[in-house]
Biopython code that builds the backbone (N, CA, C, O; Angstrom):
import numpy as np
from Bio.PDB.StructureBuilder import StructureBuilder

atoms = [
    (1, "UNK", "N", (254.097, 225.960, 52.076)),
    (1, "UNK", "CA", (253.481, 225.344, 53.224)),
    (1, "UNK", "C", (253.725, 226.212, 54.458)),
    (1, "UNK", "O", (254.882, 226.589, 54.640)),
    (2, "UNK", "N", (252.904, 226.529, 55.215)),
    (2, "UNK", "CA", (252.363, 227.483, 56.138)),
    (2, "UNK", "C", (253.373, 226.664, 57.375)),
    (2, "UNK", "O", (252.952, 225.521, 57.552)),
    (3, "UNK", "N", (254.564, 226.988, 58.231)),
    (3, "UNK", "CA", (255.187, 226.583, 59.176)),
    (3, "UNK", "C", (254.182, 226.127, 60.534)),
    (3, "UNK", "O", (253.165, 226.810, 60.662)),
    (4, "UNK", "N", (254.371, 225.191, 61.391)),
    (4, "UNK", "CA", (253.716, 224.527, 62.685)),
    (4, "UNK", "C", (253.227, 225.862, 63.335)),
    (4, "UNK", "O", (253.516, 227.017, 63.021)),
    (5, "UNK", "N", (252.675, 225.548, 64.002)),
    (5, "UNK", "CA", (253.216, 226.887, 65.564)),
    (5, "UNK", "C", (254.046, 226.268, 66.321)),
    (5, "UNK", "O", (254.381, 226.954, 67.287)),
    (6, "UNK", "N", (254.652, 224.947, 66.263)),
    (6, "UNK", "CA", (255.962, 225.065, 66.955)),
    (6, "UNK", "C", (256.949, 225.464, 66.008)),
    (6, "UNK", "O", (258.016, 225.500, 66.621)),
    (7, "UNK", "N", (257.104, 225.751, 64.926)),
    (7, "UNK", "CA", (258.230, 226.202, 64.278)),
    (7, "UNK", "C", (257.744, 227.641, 64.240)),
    (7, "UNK", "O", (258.631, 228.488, 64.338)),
    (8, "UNK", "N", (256.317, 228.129, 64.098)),
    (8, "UNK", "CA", (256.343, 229.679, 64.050)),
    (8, "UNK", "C", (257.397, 230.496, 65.130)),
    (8, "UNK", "O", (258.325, 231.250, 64.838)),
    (9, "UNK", "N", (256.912, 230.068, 66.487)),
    (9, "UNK", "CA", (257.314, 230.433, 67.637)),
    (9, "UNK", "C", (258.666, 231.125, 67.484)),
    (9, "UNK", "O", (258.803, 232.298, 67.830)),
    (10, "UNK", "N", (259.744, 230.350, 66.927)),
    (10, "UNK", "CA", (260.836, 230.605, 67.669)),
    (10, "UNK", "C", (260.862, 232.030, 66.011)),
    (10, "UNK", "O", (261.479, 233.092, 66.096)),
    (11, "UNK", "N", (260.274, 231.719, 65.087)),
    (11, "UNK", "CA", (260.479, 232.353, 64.035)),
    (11, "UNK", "C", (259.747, 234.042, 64.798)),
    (11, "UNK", "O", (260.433, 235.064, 64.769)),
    (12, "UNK", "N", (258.335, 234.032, 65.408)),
    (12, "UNK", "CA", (257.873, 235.160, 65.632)),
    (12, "UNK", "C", (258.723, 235.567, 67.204)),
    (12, "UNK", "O", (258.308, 236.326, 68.080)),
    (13, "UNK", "N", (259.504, 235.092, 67.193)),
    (13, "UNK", "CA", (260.397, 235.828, 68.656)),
    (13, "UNK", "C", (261.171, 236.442, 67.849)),
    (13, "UNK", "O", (261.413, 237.636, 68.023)),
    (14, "UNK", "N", (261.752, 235.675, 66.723)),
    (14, "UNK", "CA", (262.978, 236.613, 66.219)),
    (14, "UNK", "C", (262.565, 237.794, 65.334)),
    (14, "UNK", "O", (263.283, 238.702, 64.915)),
    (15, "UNK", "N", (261.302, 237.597, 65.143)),
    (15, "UNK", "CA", (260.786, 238.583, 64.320)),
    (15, "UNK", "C", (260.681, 240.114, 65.440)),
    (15, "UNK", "O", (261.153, 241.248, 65.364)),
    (16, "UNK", "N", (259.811, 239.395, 66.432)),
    (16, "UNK", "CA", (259.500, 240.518, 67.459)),
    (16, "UNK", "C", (260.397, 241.478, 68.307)),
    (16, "UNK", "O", (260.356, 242.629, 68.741)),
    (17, "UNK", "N", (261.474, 240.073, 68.315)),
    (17, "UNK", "CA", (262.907, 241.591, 68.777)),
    (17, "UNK", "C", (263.348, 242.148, 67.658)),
    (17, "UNK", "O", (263.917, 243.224, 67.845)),
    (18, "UNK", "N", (263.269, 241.718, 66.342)),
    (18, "UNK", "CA", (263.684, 242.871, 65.030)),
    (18, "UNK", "C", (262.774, 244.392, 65.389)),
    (18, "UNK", "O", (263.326, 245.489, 65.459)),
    (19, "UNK", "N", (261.231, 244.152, 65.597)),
    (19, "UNK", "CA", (260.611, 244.790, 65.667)),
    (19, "UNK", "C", (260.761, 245.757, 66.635)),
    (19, "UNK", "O", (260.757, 246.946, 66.317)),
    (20, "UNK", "N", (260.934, 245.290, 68.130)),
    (20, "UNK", "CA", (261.194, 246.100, 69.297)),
    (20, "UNK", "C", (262.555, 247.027, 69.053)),
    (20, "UNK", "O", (262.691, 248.219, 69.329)),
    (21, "UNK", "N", (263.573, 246.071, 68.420)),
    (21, "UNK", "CA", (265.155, 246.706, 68.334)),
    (21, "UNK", "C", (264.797, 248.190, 67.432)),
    (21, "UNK", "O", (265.097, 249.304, 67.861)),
    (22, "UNK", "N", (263.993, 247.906, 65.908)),
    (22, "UNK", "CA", (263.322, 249.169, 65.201)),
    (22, "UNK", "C", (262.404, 249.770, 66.380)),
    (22, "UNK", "O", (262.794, 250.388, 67.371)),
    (23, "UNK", "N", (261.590, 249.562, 66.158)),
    (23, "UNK", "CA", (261.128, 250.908, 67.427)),
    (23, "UNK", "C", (262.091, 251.294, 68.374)),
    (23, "UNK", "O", (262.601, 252.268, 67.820)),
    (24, "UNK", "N", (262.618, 251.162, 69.365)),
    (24, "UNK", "CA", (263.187, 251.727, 70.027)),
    (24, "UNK", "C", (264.650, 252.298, 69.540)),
    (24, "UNK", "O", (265.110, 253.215, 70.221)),
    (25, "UNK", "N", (265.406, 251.841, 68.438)),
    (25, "UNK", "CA", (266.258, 252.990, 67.822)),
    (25, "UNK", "C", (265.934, 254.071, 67.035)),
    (25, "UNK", "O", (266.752, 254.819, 66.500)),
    (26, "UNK", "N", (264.075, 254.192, 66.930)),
    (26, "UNK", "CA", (263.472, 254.852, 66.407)),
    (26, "UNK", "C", (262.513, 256.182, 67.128)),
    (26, "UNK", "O", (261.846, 257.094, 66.640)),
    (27, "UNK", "N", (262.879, 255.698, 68.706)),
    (27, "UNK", "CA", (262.508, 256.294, 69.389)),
    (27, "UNK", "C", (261.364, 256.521, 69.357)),
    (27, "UNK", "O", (260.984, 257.681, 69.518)),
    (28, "UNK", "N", (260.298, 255.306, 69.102)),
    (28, "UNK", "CA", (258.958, 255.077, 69.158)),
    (28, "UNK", "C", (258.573, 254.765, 70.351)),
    (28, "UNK", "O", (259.467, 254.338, 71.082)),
    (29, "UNK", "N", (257.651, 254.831, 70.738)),
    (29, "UNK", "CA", (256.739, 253.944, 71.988)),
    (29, "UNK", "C", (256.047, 253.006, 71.158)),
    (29, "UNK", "O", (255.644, 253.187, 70.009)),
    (30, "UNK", "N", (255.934, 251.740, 72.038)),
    (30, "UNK", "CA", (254.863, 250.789, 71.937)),
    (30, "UNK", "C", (254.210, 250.771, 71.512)),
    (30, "UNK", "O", (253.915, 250.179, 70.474)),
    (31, "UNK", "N", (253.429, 251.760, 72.463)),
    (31, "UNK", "CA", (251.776, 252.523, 72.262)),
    (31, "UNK", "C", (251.642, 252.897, 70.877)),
    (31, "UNK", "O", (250.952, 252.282, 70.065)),
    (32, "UNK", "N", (252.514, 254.209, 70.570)),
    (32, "UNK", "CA", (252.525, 254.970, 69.389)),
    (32, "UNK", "C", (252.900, 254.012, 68.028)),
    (32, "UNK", "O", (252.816, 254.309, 66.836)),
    (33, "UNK", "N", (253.253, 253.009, 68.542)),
    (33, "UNK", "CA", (253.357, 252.176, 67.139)),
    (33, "UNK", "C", (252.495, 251.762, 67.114)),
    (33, "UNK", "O", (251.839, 252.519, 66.398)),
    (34, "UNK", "N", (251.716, 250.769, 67.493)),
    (34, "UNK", "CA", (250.118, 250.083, 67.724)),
    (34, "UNK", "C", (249.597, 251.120, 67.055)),
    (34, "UNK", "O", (249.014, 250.820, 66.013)),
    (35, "UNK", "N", (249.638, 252.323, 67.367)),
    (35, "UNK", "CA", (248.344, 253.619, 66.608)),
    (35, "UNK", "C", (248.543, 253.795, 64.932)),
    (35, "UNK", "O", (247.681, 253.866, 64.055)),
    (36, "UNK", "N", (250.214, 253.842, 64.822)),
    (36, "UNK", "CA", (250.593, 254.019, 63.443)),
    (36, "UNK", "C", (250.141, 252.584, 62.671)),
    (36, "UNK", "O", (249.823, 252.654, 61.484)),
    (37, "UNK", "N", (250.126, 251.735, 63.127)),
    (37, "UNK", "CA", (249.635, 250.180, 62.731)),
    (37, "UNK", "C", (248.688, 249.958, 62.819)),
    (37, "UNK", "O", (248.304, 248.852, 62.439)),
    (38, "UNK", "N", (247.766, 250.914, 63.385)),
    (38, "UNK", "CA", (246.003, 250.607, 63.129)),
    (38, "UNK", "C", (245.623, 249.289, 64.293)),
    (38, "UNK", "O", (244.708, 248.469, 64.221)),
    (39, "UNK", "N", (246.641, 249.437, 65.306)),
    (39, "UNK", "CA", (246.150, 247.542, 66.058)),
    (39, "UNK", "C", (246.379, 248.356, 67.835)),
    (39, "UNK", "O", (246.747, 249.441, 68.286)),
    (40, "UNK", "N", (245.914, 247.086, 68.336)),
    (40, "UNK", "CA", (245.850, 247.795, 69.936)),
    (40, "UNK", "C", (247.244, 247.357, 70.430)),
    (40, "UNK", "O", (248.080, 246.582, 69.964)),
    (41, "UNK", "N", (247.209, 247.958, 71.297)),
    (41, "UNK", "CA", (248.729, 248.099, 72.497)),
    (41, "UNK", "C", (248.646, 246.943, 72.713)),
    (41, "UNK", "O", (249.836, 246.636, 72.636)),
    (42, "UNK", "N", (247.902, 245.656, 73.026)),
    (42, "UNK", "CA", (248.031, 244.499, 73.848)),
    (42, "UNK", "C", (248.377, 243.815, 72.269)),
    (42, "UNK", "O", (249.281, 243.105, 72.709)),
    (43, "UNK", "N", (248.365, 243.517, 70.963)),
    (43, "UNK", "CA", (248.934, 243.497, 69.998)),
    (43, "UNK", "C", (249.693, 243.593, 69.822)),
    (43, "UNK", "O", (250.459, 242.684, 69.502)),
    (44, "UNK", "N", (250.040, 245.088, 69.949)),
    (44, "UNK", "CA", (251.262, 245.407, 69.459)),
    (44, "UNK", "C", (252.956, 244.463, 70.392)),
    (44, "UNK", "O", (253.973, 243.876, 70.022)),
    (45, "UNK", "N", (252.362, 244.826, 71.569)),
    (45, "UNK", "CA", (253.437, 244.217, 72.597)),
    (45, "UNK", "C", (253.031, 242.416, 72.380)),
    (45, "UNK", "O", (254.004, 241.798, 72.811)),
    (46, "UNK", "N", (252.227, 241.681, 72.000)),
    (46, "UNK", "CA", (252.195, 240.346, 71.709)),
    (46, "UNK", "C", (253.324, 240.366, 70.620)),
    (46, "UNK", "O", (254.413, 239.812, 70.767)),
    (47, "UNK", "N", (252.931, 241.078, 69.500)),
    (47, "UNK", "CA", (253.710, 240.911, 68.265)),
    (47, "UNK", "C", (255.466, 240.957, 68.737)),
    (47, "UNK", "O", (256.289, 240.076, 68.487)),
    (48, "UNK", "N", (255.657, 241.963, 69.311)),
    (48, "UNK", "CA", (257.378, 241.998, 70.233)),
    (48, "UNK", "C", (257.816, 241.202, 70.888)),
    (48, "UNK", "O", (259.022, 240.991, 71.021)),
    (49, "UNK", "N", (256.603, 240.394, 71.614)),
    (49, "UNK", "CA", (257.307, 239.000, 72.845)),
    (49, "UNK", "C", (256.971, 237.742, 71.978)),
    (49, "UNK", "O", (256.845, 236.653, 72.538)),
    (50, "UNK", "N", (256.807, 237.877, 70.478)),
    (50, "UNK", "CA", (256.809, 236.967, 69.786)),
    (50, "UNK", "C", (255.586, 235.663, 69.950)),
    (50, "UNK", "O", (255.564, 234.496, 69.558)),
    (51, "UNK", "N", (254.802, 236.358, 70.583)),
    (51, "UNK", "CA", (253.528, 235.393, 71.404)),
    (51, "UNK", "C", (252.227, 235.579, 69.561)),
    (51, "UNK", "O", (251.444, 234.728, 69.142)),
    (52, "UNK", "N", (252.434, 236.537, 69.146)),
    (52, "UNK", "CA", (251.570, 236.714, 68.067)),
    (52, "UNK", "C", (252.290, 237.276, 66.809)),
    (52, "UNK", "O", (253.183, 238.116, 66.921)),
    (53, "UNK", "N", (251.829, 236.734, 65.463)),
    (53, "UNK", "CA", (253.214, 236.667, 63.809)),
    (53, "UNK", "C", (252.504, 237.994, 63.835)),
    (53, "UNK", "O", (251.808, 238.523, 64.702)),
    (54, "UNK", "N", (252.958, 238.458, 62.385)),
    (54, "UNK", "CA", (252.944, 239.624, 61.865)),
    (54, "UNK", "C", (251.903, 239.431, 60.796)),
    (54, "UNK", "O", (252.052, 238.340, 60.247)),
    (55, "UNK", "N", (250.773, 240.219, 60.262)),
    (55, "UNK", "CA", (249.917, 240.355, 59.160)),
    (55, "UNK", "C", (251.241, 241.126, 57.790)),
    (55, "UNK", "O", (252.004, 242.092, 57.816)),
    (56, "UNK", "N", (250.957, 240.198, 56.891)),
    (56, "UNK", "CA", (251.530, 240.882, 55.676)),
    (56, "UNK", "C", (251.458, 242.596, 55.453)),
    (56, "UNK", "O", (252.427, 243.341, 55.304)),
    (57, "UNK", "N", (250.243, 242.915, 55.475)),
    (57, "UNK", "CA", (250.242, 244.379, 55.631)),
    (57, "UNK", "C", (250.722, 245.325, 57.093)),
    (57, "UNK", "O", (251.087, 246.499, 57.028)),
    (58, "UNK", "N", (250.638, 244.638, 58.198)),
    (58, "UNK", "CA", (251.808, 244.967, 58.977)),
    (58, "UNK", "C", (253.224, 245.169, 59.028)),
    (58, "UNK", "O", (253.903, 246.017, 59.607)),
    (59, "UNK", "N", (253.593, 243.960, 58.110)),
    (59, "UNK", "CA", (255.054, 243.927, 57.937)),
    (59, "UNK", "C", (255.286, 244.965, 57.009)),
    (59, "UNK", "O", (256.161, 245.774, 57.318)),
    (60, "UNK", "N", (254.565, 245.150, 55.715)),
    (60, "UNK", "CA", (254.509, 246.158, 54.785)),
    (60, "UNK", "C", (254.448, 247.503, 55.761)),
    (60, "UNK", "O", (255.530, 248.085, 55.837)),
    (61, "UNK", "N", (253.747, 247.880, 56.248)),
    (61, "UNK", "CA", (253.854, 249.377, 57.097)),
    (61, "UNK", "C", (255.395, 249.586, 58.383)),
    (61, "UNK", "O", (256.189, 250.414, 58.830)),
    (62, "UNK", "N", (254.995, 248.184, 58.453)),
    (62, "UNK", "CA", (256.662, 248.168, 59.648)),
    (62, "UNK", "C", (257.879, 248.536, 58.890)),
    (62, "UNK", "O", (258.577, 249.423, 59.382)),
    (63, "UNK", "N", (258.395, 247.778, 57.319)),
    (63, "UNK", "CA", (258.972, 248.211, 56.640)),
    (63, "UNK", "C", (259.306, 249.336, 56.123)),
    (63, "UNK", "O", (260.400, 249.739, 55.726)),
    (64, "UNK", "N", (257.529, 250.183, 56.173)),
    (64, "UNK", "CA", (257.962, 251.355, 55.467)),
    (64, "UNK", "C", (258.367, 252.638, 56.419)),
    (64, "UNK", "O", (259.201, 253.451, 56.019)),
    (65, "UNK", "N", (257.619, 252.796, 57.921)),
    (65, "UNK", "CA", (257.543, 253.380, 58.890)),
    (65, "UNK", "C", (259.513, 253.079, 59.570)),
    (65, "UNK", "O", (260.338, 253.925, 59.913)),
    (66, "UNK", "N", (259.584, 252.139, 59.538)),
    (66, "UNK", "CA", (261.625, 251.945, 59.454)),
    (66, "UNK", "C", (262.309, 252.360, 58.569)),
    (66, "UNK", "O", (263.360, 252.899, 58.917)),
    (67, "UNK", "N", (262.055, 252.294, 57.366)),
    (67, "UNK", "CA", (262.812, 252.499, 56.211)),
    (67, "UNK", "C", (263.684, 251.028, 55.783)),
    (67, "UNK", "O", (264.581, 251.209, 54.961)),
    (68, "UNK", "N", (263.527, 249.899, 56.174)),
    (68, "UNK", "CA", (263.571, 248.716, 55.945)),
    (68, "UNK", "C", (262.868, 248.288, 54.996)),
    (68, "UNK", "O", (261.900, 248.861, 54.495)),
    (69, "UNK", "N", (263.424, 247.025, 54.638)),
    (69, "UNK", "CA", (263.068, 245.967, 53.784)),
    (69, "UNK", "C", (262.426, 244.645, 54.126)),
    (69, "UNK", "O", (263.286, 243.901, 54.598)),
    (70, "UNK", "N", (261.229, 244.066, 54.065)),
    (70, "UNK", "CA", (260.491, 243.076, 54.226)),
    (70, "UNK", "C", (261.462, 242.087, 54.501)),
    (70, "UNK", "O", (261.531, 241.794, 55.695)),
    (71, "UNK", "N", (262.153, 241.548, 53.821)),
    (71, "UNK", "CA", (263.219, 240.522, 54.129)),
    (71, "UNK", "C", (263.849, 240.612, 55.370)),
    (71, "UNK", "O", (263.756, 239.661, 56.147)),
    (72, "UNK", "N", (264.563, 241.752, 55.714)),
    (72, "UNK", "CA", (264.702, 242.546, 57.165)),
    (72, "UNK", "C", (263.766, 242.216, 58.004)),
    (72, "UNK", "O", (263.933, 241.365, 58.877)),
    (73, "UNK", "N", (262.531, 242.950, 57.795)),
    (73, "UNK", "CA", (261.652, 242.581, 59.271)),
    (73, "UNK", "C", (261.230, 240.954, 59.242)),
    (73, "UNK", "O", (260.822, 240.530, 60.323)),
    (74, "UNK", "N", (261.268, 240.216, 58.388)),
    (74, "UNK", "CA", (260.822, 238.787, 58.302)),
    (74, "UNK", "C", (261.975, 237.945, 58.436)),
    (74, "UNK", "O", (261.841, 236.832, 58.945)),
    (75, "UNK", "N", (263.233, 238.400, 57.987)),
    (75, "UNK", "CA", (264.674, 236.861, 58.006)),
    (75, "UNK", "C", (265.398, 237.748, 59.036)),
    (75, "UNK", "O", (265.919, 237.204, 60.010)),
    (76, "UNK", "N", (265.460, 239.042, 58.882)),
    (76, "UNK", "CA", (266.716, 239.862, 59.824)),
    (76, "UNK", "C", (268.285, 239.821, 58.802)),
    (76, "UNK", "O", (269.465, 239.781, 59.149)),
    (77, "UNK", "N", (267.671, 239.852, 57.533)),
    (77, "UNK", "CA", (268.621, 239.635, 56.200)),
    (77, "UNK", "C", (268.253, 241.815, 55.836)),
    (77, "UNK", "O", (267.292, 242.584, 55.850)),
    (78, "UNK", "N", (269.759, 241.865, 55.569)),
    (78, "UNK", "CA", (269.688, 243.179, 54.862)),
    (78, "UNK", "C", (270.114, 242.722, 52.869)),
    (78, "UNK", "O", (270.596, 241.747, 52.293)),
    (79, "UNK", "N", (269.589, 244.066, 52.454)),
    (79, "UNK", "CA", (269.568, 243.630, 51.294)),
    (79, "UNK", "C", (271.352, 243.744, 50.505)),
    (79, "UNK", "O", (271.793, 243.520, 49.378)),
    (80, "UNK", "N", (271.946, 244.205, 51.798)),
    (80, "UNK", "CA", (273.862, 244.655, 51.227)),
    (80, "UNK", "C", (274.492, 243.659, 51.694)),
    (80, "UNK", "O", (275.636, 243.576, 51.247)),
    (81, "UNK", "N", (274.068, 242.516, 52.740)),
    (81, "UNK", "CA", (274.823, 241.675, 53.722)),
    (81, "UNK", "C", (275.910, 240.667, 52.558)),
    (81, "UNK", "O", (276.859, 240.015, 52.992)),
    (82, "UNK", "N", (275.573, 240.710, 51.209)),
    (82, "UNK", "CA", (276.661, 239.955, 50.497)),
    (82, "UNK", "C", (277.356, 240.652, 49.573)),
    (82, "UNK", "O", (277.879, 240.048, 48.637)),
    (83, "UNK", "N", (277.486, 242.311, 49.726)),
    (83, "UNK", "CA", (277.719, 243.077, 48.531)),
    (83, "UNK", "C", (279.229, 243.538, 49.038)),
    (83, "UNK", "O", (279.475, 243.495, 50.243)),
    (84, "UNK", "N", (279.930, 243.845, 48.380)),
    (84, "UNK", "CA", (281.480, 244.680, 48.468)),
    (84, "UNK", "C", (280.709, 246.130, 49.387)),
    (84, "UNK", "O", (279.654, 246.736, 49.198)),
    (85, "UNK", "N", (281.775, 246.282, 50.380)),
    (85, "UNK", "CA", (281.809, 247.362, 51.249)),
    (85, "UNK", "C", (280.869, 248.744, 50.642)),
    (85, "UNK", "O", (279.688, 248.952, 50.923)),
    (86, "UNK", "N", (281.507, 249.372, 49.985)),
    (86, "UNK", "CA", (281.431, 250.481, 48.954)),
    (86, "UNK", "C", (279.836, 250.007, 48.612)),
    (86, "UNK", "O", (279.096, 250.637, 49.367)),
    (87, "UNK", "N", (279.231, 249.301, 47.914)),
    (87, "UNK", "CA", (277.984, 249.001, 47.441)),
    (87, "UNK", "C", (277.203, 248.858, 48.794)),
    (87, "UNK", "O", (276.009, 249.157, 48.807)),
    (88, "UNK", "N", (277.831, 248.411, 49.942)),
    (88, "UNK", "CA", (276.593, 248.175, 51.267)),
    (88, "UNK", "C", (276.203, 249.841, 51.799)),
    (88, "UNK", "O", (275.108, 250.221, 52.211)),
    (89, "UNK", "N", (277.365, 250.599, 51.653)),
    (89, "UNK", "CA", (277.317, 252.156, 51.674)),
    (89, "UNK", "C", (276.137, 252.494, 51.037)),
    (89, "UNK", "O", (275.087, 252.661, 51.657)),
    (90, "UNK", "N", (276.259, 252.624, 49.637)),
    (90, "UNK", "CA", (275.139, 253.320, 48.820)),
    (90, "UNK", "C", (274.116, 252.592, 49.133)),
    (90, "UNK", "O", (273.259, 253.476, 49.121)),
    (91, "UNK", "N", (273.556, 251.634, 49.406)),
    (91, "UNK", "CA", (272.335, 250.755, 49.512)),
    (91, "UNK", "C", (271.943, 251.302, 50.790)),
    (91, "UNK", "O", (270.772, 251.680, 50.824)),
    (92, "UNK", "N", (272.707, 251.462, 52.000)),
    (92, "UNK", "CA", (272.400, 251.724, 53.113)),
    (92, "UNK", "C", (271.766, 253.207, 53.340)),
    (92, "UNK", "O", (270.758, 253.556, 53.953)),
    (93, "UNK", "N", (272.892, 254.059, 52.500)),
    (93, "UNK", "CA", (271.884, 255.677, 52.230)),
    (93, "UNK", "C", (270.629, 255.321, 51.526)),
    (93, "UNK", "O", (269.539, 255.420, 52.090)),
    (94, "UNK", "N", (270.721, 255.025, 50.651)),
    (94, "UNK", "CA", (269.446, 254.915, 49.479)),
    (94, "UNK", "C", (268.420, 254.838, 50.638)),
    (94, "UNK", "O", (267.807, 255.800, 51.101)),
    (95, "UNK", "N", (268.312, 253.336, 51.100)),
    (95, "UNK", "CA", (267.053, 252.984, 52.013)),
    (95, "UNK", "C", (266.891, 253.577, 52.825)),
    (95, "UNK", "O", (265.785, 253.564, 53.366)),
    (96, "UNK", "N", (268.225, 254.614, 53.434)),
    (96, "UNK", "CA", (267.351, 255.604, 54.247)),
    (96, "UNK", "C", (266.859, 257.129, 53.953)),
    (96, "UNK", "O", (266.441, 257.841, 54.866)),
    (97, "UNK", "N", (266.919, 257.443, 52.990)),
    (97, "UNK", "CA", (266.734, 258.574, 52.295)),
    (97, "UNK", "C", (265.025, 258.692, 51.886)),
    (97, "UNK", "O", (264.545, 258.212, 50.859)),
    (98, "UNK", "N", (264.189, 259.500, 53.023)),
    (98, "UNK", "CA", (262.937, 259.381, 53.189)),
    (98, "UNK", "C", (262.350, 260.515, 51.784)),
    (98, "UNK", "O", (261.293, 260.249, 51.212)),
    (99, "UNK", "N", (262.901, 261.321, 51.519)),
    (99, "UNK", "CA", (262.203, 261.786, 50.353)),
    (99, "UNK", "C", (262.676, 261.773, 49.039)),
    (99, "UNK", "O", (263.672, 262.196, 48.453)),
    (100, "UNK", "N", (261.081, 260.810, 48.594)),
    (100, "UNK", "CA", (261.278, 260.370, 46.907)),
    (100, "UNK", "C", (262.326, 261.264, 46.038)),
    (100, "UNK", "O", (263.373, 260.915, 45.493)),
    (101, "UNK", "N", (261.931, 262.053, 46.074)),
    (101, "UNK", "CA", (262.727, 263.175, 44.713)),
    (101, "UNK", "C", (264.547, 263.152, 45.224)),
    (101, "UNK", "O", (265.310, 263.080, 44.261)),
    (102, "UNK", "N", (265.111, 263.199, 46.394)),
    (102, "UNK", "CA", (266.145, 262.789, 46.329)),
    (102, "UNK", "C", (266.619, 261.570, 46.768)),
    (102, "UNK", "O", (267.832, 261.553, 46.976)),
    (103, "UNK", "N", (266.009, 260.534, 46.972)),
    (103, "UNK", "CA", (265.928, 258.836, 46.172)),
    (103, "UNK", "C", (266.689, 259.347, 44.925)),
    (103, "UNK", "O", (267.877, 259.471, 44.625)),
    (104, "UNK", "N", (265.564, 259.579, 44.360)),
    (104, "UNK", "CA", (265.431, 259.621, 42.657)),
    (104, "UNK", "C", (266.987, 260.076, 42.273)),
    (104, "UNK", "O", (267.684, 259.381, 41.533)),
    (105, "UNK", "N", (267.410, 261.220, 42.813)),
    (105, "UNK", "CA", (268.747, 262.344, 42.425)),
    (105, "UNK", "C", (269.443, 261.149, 42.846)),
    (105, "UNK", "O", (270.105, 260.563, 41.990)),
    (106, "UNK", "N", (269.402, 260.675, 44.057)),
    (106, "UNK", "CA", (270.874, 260.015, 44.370)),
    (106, "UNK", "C", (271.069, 258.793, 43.491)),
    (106, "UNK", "O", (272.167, 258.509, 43.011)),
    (107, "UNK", "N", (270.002, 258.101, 43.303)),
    (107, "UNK", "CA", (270.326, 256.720, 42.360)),
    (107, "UNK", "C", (270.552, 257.623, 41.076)),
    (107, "UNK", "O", (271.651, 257.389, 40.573)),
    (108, "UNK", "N", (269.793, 258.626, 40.380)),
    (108, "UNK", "CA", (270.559, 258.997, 38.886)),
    (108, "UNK", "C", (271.756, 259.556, 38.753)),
    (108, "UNK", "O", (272.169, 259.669, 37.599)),
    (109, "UNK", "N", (272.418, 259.934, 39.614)),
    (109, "UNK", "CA", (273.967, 260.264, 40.681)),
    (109, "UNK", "C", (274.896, 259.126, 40.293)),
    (109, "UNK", "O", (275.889, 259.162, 39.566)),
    (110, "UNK", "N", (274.345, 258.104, 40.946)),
    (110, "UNK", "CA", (275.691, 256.760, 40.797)),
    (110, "UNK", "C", (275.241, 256.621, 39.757)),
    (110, "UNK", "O", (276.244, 256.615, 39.042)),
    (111, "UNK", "N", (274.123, 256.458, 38.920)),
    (111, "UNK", "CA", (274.150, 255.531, 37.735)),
    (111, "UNK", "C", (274.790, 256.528, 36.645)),
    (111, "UNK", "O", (275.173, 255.944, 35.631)),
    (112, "UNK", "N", (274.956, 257.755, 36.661)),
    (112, "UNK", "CA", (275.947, 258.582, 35.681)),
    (112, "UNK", "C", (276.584, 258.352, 36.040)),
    (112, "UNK", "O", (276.971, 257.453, 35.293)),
    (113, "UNK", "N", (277.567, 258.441, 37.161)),
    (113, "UNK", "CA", (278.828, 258.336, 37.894)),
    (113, "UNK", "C", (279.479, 257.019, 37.456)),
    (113, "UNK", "O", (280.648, 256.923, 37.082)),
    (114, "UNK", "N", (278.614, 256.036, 37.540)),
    (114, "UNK", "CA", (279.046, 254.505, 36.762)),
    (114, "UNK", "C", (278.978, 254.366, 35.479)),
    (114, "UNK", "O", (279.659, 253.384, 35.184)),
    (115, "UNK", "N", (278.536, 254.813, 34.604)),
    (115, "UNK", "CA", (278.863, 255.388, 33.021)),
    (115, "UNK", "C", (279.552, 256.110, 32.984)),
    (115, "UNK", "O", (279.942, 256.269, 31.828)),
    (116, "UNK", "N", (280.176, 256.977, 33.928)),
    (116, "UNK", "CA", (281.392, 257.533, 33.139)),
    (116, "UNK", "C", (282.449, 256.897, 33.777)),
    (116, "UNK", "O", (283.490, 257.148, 33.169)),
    (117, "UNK", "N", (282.660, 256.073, 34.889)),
    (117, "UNK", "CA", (283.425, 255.102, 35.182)),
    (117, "UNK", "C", (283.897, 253.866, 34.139)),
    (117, "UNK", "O", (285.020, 253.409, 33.927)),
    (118, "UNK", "N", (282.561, 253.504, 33.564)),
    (118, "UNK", "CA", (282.438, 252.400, 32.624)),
    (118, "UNK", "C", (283.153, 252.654, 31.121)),
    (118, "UNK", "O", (283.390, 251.724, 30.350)),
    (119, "UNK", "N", (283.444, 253.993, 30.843)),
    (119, "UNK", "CA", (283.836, 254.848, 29.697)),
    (119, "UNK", "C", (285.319, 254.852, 30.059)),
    (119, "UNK", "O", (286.000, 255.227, 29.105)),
    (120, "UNK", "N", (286.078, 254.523, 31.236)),
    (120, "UNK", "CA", (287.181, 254.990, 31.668)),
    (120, "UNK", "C", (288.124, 254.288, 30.747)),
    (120, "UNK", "O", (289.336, 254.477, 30.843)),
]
sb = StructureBuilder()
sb.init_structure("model")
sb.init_model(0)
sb.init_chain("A")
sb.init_seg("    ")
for serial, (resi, resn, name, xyz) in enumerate(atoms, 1):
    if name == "N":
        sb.init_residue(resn, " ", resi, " ")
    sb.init_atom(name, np.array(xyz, "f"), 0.0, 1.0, " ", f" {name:<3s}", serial, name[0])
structure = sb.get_structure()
């Protein structure tokens, strides 16, 4: 069931400072995000003062253009927030590690590294 717009509200404020807090530790402009998002500047800054939600495929490009996780730009939940220290580490590189092929190396990295742990 699709939330009020009085319950959206307070949900798309908290969404919109997730959003502003990513851009600007990202050292984006406004502007320049609206362009990477295909939407206009008066959009883009609605979507931040929480006055207008997010399109699914927005959130999908916001996610990927951060290096975040949907859950992130939608709850402000990371995907390590209940994991042992050590595991919020590797999760935290992983998701930021922008090219595929060493993704790939670093997860086949721990997962040998944890088989021969598991052998100990």
């Amino acid at each position: 069931m699709m939330p009020s717009e009085k319950e959206a509200k307070p949900i798309n404020m908290a969404i919109g400072k997730r959003v502003q807090e990513l851009r600007k530790c990202h050292n984006i402009t406004q502007e320049k995000l609206a362009i990477m998002l295909n939407i206009s500047h008066r959009h883009m800054a609605n979507i931040e003062a929480g006055t207008r939600g997010l399109t699914i495929e927005n959130a999908k490009d916001l996610a990927d253009i951060f290096s975040e996780t949907l859950d992130y730009i939608y709850r402000g939940k990371t995907m390590s927030q209940n994991m042992p220290p050590i595991c919020q580490l590797v999760a935290n590189t992983i998701v930021h590690i922008q090219d595929e092929e060493q993704k790939d190396l670093y997860i086949d990295t721990i997962l040998n590294l944890s088989n021969m742990m598991l052998k100990l």
